[in-house]
N, C-alpha and C positions, 0 to 999 in steps of 0.2 A: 332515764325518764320512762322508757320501757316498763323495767320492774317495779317500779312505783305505779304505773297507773295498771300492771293486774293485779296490784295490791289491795289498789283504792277497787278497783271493780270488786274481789272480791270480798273485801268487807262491804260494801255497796250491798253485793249479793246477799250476803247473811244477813242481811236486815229485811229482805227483801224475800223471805223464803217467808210461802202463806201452806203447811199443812192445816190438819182442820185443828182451829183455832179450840181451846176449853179452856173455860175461868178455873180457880181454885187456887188449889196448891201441891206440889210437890216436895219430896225429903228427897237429895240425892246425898250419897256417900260420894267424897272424889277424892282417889288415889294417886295423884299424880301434884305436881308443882303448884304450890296455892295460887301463883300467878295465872295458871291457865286453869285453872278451876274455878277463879273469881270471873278470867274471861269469856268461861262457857257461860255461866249464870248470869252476865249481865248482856249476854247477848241473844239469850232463851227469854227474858225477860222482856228484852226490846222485841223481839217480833211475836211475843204472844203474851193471853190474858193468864199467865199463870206464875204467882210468887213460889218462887226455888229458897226452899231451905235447908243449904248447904252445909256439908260438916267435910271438912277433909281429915281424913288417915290413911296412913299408912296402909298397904296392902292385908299385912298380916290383921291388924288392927279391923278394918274396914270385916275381916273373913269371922273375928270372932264377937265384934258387933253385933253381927246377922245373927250369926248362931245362938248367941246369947238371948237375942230378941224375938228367935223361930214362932216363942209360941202367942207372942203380940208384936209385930213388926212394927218399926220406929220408922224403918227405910221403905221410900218407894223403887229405886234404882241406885245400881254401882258403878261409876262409872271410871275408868280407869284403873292402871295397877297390874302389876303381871298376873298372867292366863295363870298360874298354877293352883292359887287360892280362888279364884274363878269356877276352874273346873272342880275345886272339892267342895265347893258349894253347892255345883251341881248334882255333886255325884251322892249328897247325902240329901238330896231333894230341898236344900232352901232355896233356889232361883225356879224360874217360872220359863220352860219352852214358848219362844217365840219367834218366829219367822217374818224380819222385818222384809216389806216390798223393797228393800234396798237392798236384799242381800247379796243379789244377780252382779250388783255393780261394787263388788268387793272381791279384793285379792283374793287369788290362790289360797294363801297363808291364813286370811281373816277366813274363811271359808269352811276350812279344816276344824276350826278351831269352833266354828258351830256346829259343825256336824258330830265330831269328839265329844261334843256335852252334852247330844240329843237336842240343840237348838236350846240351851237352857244357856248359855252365855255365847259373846260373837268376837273376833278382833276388832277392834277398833284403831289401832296402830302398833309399830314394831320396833325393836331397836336391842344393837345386839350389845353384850356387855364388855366391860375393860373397865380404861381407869383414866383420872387425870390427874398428872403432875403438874406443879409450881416448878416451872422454869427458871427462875430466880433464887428460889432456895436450893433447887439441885447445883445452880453453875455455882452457889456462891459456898455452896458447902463441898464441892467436889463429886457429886455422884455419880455414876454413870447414868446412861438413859434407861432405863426399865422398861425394856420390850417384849417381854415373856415372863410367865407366871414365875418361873426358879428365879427371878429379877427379885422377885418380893421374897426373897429368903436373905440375901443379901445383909453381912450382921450392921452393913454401916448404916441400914436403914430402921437401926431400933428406935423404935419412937416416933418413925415421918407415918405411917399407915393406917388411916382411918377405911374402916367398912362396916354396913349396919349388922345388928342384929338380927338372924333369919328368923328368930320366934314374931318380931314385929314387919320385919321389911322383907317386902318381896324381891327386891334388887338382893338383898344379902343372901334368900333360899335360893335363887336362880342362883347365886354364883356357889352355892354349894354342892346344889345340883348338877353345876355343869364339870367342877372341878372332882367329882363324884364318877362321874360320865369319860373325862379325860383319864384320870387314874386309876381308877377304880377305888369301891367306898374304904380300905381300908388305908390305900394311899396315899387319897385324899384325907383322910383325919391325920395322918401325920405331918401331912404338908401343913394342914392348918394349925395343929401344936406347934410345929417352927416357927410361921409366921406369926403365930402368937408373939412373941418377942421383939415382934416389930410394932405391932396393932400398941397407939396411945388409946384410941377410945373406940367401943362399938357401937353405934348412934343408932338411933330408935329410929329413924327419915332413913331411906335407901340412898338419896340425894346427898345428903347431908356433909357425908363425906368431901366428896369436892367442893364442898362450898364453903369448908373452913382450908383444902388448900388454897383457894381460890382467895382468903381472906391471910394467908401466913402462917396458918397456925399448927396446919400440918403439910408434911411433903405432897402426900399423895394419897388420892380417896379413890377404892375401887367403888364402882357405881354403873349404871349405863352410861352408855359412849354419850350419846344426844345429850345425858347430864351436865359431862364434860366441856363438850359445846357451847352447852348456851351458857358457861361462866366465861370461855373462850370470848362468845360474842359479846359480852355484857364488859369487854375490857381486862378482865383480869390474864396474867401470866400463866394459863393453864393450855396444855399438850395433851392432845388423848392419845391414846394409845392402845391399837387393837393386839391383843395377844399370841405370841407367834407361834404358842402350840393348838391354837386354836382356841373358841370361845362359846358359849353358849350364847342364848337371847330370849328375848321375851316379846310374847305379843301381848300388850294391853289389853283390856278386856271389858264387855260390857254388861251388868246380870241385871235384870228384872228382878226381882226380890217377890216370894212367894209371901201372900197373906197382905201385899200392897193394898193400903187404903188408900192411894190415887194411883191406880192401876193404867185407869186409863192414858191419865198426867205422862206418866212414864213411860207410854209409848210412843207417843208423840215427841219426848225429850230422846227417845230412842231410834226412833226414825231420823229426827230433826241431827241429830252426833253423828249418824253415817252419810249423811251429803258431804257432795264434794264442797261445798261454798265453808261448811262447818270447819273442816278438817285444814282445808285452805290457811284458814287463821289462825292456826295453834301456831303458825312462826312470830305470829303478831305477838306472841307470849314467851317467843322464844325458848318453846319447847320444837325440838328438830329431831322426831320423830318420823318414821315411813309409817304416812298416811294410810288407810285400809280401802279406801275407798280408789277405786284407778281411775278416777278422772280427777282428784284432789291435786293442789300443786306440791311437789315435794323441794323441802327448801333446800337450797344448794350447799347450806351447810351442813346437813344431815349425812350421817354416816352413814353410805351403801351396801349393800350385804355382798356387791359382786367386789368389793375391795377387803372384805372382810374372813378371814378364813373361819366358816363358821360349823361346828359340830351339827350333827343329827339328834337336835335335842329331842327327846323322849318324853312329851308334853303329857301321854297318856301316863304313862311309870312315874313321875314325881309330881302328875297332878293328884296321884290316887292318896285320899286321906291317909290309910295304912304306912304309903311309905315317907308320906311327908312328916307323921308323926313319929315314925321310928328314926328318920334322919335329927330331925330335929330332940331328940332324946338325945339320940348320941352327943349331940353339937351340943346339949347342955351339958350331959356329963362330962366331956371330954374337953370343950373348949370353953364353954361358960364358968365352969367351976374354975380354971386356973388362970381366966380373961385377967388383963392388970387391970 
């Protein structure tokens, strides 16, 4: 009864959050689960005079939108998706420096992550990366447990292994970059040819992955952990699993879009995403994410960073366009060209 009624209070709350109100309209980009991108917008909706017109994509998707759109923008805000297309939106000047009055009441981590970009993007939530297996298909086909990245070499697991594509998804660049970061870049390309052999499909969604082992159709989908989870909580046979040479992670991210025709719209959708009552709700969507904001409730099924053995990701080095694009080169020539 307890956790139901700070449930109910804080959705109560977010209906009940008055910044200053303005009619109109806003375009947002959302990079994260359609379910809590439909949640955010009908809940921006209910406490203010302004229609949201939402597109969800993919991180990588959402970063060459903007770009494509630089010289008459479509987008007013981005919301969600990993920091690294974030920051090289920054860094080639399409997001817009701004200092929300919320910023004081945001983690460590989210904090960094504006100051990194000149205040041209902020965290808005965190979550570190791994994988989740179908329980069922491994016990009933023999597998072991896959607890460590050399797990996913394993030849019995030719054909169980879905993970996206880095050119579109930011969950697939973050694990290149992190297994980049473990091995070093040339080690890591070898490791990814091996597991080539295992990988049936590379999905355009970072998600996606778990959510077809989630459905039977493959073993096992690297993804963010919270990914994993909320198929966990939604019922299905699925195990996460943080990795035991260690893992990278991603913080979420939020940009203001330069050359916004409802600029001001966007601030206010900007302010209104870093309260705690906001961020409270994304369990309601069953995304179980570490909230940015430290007074937000963190849901109990959300995977912890102090349980998690986590690398010293390098947000500034593989947010920078140069080397995001020379990685992503390689990952064509080298694992795109022989992908099955």
């Amino acid at each position: 009864m307890k956790s139901l009624s700070v449930a109910l209070l804080a959705t109560a709350a977010t209906f009940t959050i008055s910044p200053a109100l303005a009619a109109g309209n806003l375009n947002v980009i959302c990079s994260a689960d359609v379910v809590i991108c439909e949640q955010l917008k009908g809940d921006f909706e209910a406490s203010h005079d302004i229609k949201v017109n939402l597109v969800r994509l993919s991180s990588g998707e959402s970063y060459a939108k903007i770009r494509a759109e630089s010289r008459n923008p479509k987008t007013d805000i981005w919301w969600g998706g990993t920091g690294d297309p974030h920051l090289q939106a920054a860094s080639e000047g399409l997001t817009l420096e701004y200092k929300s009055d919320k910023l004081g009441e945001l983690n460590d981590w989210a904090q960094k992550q504006a100051e990194s970009s000149g205040y041209k993007t902020v965290g808005i939530y965190a979550g570190a990366l791994g994988w989740g297996y179908n329980t069922e298909i491994f016990k009933e086909k023999g597998y072991g447990e896959p607890t460590c990245w050399a797990d996913l070499l394993k030849p019995e697991l030719k054909g169980e292994i879905q993970v996206a594509n880095p050119n579109s998804s930011g969950t697939a660049y973050t694990t290149l970059a992190t297994l980049v970061q473990i091995m070093g870049e040339d080690k890591a390309f070898e490791f990814l040819k091996e597991m080539n052999n295992n990988v049936s499909q590379y999905t355009k969604s970072g998600s996606a992955p778990v959510k077809a082992a989630a459905r039977g159709e493959t073993g096992l989908g690297i993804v963010f952990q919270h990914d994993a989870v909320a198929q966990a909580a939604s019922g299905f046979p699925i195990k996460t699993v943080a990795p035991c040479e260690g893992t990278g992670y991603e913080i979420g991210s939020m940009s203001l879009v330069k050359g916004a025709k409802n600029l001001d719209n966007a601030k206010i959708w900007y302010d209104w995403a870093l309260t705690p009552e906001v961020q409270s709700r994304m369990k309601d969507a069953k995304s179980f994410q570490l909230p940015s904001n430290k007074s937000a409730t963190i849901p109990p099924e959300a995977p912890k960073f102090e349980d998690i053995k986590l690398i010293d990701y390098d947000f500034k080095t593989y947010g920078d366009p140069a080397k995001r694009k020379a990685l992503l080169e390689r990952w064509d020539r080298e694992i795109g060209a022989i992908a099955n």
